[in-house]
C-alpha positions as CSV (number, residue, x, y, z in Angstrom):
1,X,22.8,-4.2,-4.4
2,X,24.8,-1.5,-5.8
3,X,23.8,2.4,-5.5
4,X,23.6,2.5,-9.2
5,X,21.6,-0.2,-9.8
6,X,18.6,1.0,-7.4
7,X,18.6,4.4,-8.4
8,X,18.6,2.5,-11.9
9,X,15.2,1.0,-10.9
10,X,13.7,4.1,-9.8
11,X,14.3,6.3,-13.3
12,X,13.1,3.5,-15.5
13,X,9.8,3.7,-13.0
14,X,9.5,7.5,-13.0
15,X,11.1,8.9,-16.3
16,X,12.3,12.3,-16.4
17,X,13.2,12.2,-12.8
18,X,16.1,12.7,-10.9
19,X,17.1,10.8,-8.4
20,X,20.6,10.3,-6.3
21,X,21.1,7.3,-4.1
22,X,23.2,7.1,-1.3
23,X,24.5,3.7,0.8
24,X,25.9,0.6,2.0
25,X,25.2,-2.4,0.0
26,X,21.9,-3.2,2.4
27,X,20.7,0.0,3.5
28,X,19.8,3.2,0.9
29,X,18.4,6.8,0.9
30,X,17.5,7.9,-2.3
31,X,16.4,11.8,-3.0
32,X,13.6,11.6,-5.8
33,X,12.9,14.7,-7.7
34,X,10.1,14.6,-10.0
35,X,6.9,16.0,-11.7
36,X,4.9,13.1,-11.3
37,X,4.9,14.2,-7.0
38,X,3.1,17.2,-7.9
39,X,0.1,17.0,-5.2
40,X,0.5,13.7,-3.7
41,X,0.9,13.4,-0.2
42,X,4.1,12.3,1.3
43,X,2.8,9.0,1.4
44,X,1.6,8.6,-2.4
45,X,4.8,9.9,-3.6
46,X,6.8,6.8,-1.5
47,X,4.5,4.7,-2.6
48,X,5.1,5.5,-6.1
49,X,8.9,5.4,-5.3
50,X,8.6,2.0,-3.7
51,X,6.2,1.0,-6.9
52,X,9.7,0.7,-8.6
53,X,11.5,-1.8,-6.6
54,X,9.4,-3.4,-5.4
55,X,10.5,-7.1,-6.5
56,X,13.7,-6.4,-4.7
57,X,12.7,-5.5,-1.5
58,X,10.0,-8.7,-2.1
59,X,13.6,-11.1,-2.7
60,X,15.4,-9.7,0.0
61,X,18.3,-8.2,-2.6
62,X,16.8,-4.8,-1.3
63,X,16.8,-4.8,2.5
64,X,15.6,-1.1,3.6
65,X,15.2,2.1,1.6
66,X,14.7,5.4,3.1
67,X,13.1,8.4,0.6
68,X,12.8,11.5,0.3
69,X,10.7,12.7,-2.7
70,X,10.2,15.8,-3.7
71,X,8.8,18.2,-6.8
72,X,11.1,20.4,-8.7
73,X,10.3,23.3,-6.7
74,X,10.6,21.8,-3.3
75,X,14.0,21.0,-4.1
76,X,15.1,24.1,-5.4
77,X,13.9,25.3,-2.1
78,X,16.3,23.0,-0.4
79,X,18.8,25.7,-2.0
């Protein structure tokens, strides 16, 4: 799978946010920056994340995806 084409997956899951994806071809990081995280636990807001593609890593075309999702102001905060 392409970079494009995951990160792709993830906006038409969670419109409005933004999300950059990073990798090989098998492995992926993607940094998810959205609303929706507002008061979830780490865990929820992977979930949700992983909600998105989740046929692909079912088939196999999606192998391992690493996350990091964060609100609006947590990532400012990454400065």
């Amino acid at each position: 799978m392409e970079t494009e084409a995951v990160a792709q997956l993830i906006r038409a899951g969670l419109p409005g946010a933004e999300v950059q994806v990073t990798g090989d071809g098998e492995h992926f990081e993607a940094v998810v920056v959205s609303d929706a995280f507002e008061g979830l636990s780490l865990i929820k807001r992977e979930r949700l994340v992983m909600e998105t593609v989740r046929e692909q890593v079912a088939s196999g075309e999606l192998h391992a995806l690493s996350i990091k999702a964060r609100t609006p102001a947590q990532q400012a905060a990454q400065g």
